[in-house]
C-alpha positions in Angstrom: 13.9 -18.7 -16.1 11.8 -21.1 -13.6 12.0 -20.5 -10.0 13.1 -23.2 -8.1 11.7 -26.6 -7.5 9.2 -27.1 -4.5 10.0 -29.5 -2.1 7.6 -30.8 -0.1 9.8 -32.1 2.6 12.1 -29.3 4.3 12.3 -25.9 3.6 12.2 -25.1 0.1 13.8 -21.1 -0.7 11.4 -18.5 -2.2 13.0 -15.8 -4.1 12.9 -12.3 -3.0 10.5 -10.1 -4.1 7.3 -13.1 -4.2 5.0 -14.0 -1.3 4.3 -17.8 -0.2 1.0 -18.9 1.9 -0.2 -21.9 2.3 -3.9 -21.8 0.9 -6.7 -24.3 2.7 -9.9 -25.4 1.2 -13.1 -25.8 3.2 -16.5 -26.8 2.1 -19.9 -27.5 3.3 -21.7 -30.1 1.9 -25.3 -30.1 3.4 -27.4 -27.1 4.3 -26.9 -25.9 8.0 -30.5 -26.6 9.7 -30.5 -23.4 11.5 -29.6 -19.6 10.2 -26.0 -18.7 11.0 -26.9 -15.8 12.5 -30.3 -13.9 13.5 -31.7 -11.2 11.2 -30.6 -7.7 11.8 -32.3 -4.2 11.6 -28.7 -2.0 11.6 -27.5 -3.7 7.9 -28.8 -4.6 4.8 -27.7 -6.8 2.1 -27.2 -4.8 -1.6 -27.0 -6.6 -5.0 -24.0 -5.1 -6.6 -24.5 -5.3 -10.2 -21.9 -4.9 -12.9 -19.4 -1.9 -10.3 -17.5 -0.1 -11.8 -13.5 -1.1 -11.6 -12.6 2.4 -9.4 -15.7 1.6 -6.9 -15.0 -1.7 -6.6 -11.2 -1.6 -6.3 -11.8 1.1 -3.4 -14.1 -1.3 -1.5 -11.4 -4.1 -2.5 -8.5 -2.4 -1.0 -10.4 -1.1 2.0 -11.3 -5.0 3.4 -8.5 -6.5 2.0 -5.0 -4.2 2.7 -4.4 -5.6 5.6 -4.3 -9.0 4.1 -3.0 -8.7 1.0 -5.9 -9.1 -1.1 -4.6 -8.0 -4.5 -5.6 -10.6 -7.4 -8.5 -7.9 -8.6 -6.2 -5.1 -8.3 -3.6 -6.3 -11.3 -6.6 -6.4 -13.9 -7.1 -3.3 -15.8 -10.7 -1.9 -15.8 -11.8 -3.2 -18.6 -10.9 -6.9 -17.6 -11.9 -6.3 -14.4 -15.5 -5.5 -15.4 -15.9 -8.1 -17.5 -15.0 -10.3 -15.2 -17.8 -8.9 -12.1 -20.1 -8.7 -15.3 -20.7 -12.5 -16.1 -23.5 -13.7 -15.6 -22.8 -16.7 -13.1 -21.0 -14.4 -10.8 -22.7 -12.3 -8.1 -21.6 -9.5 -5.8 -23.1 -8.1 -2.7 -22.5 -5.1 -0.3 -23.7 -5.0 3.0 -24.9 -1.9 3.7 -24.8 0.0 7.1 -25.7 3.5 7.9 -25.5 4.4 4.1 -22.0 2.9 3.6 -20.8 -0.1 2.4 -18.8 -2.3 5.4 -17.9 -5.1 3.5 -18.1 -7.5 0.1 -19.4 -10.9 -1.0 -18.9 -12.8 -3.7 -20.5 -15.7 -5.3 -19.2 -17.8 -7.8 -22.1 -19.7 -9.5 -20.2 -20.7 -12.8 -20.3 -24.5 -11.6 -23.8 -24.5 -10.2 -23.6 -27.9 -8.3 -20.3 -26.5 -6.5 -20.7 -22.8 -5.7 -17.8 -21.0 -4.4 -17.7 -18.3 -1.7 -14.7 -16.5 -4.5 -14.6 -13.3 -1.9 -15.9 -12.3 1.2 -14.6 -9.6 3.9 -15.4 -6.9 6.2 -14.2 -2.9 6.7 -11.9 -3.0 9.4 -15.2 -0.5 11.1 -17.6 -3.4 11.0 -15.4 -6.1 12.6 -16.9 -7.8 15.5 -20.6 -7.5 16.9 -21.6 -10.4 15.0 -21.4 -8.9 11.3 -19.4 -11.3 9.8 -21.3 -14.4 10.9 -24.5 -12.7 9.6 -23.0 -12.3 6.1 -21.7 -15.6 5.8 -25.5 -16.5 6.7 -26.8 -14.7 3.8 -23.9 -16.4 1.6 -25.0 -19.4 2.9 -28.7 -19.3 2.2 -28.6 -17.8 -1.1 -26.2 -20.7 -2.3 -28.4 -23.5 -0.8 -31.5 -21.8 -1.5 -30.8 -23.0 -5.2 -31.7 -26.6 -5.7 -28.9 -27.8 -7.7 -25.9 -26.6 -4.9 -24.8 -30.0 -3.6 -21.4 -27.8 -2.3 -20.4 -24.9 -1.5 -17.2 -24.0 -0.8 -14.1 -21.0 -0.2 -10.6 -21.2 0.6 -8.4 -18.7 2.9 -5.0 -18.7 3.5 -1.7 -17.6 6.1 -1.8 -14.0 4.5 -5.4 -13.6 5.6 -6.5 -12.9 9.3 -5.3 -15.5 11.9 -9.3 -16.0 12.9 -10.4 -16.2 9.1 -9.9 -20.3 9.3 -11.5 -21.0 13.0 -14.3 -18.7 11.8 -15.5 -20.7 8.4 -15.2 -23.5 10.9 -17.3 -22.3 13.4 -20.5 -21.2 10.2 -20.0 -25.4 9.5 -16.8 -25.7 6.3 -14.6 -28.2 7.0 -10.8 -28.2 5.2 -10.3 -30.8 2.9 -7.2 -29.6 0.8 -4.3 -27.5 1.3 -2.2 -26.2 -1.4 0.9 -23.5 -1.2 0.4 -20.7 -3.3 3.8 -18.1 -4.4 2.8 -14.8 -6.2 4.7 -11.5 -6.7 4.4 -9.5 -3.7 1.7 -7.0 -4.6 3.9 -4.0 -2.0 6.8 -4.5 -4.7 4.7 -3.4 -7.8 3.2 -0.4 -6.1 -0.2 -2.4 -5.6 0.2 -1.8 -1.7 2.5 0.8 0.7 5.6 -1.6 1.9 4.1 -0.8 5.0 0.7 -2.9 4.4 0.4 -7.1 6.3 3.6 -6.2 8.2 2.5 -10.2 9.5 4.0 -11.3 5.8 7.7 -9.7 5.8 8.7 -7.5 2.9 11.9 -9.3 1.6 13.8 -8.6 -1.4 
């Protein structure tokens, strides 16, 4: 049975038990003529070949509870490997004091457009600067190659209230905006009900 029809004037009624945010698109289109960020001596950036589906799912869940994140969480390990396995996609970690704080992800599979598909922090590494330093790195490493003539990500209302003003800020600028309705991930057992108490639990 299809849900109901959207309508893009008014309020249109979700059914209990999904999610709704409104998804915006940013993109860069040039290379920024000055680093994002200066280097630093307190974190390193670690090529993250091929995780494992347990390692990664626990660095998943760690930046992205409070926000939702749950798309990689649904695949089963095998899926889920494959997936961080091909070849046009690459993962980082940044590393700080031995431990991971946070993940990247670049999409290269249309090499003229790559795509920042995932990037976050541990709610530890928050603030000082990290995340604008990470975004650098994204940034370099996708303009470094000679055929990027975009780069782009998207974020959405589920996602932290500075997320948008802060790929602003490193030089995106929104250009589409789409709404996206999924099953709520707290429902299926993905997240406690007690995970982004800013999105309601309703159903």
């Amino acid at each position: 049975m299809s849900g109901p029809e959207l309508e893009l004037n008014g309020y249109t009624d979700i059914p209990d038990g999904k999610v709704a945010f409104v998804v915006t698109f940013l993109e860069m289109r040039e290379r920024p003529e000055q680093p994002l960020a200066p280097p630093r001596q307190d974190v390193r950036l670690e090529r993250w070949s091929e995780p494992k589906a347990e390692d990664y799912r626990k660095l998943f869940r760690e930046v992205g509870e409070d926000w939702l994140w749950f798309a990689r969480l649904a695949a089963s390990d095998r899926d889920l490997e494959a997936l961080l396995a091909e070849p046009t996609r690459e993962n980082y970690r940044p590393i700080r004091d031995g431990k991971p704080v946070g993940t990247l992800e670049l999409d290269f599979s249309n090499p003229a457009e790559p795509e920042v598909a995932y990037f976050g922090l541990t709610p530890d590494a928050i603030g000082g600067g990290m995340g604008r330093w990470l975004m650098g790195q994204a940034v370099e490493m996708a303009w470094a190659r000679p055929e990027t003539r975009r780069l782009w990500l998207h974020t959405c209302t589920g996602d932290s209230p500075q997320a948008i003003h802060f790929y602003q800020s490193c030089g995106f600028k929104a250009y589409k905006r789409s709404i996206e309705v999924s099953d709520d991930p707290r429902f299926s057992g993905l997240y406690p009900v007690d995970k982004a108490p800013h999105v309601p639990l309703i159903g």
